[in-house]
C-alpha positions in Angstrom: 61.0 -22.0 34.4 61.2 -18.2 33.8 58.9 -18.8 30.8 56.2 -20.6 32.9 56.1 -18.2 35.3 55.1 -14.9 33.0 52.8 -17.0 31.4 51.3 -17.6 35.3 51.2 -13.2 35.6 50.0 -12.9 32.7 47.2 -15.1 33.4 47.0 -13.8 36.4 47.1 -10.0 35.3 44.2 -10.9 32.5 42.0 -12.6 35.1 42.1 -8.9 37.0 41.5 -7.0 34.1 38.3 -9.3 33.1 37.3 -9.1 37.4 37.1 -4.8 36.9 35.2 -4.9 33.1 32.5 -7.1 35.0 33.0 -5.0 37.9 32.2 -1.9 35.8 29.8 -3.2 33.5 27.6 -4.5 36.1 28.0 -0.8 37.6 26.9 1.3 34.3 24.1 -1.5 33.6 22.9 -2.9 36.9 21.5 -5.8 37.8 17.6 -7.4 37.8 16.3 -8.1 40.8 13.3 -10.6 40.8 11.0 -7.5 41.1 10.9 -5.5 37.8 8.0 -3.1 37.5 6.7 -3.6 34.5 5.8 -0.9 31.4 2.0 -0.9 31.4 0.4 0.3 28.3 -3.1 0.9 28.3 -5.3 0.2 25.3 -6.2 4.0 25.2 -2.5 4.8 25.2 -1.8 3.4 21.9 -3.8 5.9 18.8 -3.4 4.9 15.5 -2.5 6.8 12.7 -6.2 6.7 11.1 -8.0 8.0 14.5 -5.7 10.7 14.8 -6.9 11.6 11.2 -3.9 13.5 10.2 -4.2 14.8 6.6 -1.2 15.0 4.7 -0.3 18.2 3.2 -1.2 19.0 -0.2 1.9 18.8 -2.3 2.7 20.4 -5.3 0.1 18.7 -8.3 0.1 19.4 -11.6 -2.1 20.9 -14.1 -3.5 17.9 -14.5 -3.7 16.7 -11.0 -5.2 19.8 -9.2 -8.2 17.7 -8.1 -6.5 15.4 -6.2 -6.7 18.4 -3.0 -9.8 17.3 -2.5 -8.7 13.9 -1.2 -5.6 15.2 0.5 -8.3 17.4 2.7 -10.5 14.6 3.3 -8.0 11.0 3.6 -5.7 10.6 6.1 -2.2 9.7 4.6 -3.1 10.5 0.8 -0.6 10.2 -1.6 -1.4 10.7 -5.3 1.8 8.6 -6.7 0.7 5.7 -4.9 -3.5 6.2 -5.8 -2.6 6.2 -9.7 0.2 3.3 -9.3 -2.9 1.1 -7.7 -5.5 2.4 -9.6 -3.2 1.3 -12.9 -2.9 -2.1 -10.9 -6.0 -2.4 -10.7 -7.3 -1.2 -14.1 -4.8 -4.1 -15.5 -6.0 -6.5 -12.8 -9.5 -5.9 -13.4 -9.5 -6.0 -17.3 -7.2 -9.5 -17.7 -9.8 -10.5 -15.0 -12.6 -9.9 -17.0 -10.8 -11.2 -20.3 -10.6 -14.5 -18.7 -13.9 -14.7 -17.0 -12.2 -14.6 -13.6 -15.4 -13.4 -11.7 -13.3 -14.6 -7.9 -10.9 -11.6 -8.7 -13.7 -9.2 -10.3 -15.5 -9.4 -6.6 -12.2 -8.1 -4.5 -11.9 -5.4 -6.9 -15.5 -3.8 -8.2 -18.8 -2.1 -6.1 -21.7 -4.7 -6.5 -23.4 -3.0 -9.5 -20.4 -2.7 -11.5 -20.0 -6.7 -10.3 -23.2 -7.2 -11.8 -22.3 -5.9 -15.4 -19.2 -7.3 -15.4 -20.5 -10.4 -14.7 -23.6 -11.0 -17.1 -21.1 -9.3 -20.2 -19.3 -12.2 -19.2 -21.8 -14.5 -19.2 -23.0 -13.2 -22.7 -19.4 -14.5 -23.6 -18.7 -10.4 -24.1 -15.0 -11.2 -22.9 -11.9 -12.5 -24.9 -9.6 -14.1 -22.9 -7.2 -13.8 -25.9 -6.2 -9.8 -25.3 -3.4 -8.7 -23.8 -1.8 -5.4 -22.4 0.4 -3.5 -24.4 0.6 -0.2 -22.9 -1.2 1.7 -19.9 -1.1 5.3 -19.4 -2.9 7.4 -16.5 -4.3 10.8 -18.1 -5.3 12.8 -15.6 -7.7 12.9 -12.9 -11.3 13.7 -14.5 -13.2 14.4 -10.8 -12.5 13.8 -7.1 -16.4 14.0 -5.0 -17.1 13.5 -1.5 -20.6 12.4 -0.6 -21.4 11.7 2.6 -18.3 9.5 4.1 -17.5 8.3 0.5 -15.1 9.9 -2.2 -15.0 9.3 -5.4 -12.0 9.7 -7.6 -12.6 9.6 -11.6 -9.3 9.1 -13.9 -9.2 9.6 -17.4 -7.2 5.9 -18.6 -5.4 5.2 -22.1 -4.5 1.8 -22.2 -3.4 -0.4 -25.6 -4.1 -3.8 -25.7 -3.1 -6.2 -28.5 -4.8 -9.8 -29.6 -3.6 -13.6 -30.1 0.1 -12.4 -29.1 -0.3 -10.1 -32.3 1.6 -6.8 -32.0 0.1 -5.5 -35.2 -3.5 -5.9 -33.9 -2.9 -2.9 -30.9 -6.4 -1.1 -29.9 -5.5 2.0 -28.7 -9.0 2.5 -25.6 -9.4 5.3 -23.8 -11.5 4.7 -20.3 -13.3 7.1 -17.7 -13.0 4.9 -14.5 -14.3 6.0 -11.1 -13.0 4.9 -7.7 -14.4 4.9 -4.6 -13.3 4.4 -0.8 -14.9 5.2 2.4 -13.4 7.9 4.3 -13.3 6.3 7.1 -12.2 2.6 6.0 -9.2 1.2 7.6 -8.7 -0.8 3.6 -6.3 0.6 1.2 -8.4 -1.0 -1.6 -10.5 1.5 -3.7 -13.4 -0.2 -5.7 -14.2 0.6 -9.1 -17.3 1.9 -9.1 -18.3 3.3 -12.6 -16.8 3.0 -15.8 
């Protein structure tokens, strides 16, 4: 009987503990009411990163990399690292592309002249879908132009490629490819635009 009853306080003391957390909790937090006013954002409110047009600062560049200033003064959000890491995407994209006569890719990834070369070499059966990547090195940035609201970036490219799964056959090419991207584009893609 003694042991039924502390288990009736206890309950009892636990059910006035739980009564003054909601008590408090309610306090700190509050309580909705059916009229909220609501956080009205207006379409002007909201600027985005590009309209703003803030240009990163140049960092420290290399000897070989000086001429990427150019695009840090002119494109929002440049980074260098990532520009080489896609244009070497894309060189590797662009050449297995043209190896296998993949002219869907080719159009994603080249200006419309360029398009146009790459396309009738491949229709001269120019390509050899049997090459494959061995190596790809970035040199160094060749030139970095602005004209009118496009720039142009030009890398210097040494890439080795080897034949029929034939590491003995490497070809060691070295490439002169130009990028280009309008200032003002919202895309992250660059097109190839000479090579």
């Amino acid at each position: 009987m003694v042991y039924g009853d502390l288990q009736f306080v206890d309950l009892i003391i636990f059910a006035g503990v739980a009564a003054f957390l909601i008590y408090r909790l309610r306090n700190v937090l509050g309580k909705r009411t059916g009229f909220q006013k609501k956080n009205l954002i207006k379409d002007s409110d909201v600027i985005s990163e590009v309209e703003v047009n803030q240009k990163t600062p140049t960092p420290h560049l290399k000897e070989d990399e000086l001429k990427f200033a150019i695009a840090y003064e002119n494109l929002p959000n440049f980074d260098h690292k990532n520009f080489i890491e896609g244009a070497k995407f894309a060189f590797e994209s662009i050449v297995n592309a043209f190896n296998s006569g993949d002219k869907k890719t080719l159009r994603t990834l080249l200006t419309k002249s360029v398009l146009n070369s790459f396309e009738k070499a491949i229709d001269e059966s120019k390509n050899n879908p049997n090459f494959q990547f061995y190596s790809l090195v970035v040199e160094g940035v060749e030139e970095v132009v602005v004209s009118k609201r496009t720039i142009h970036i030009t890398l210097k490219i040494t890439s080795e490629q080897f034949k029929d799964n034939d590491e003995s056959s490497i070809i060691k090419k070295q490439d002169t490819w130009t990028f280009q991207k309008e200032i003002d584009s919202r895309s992250p893609i660059w097109l190839l635009s000479s090579t």
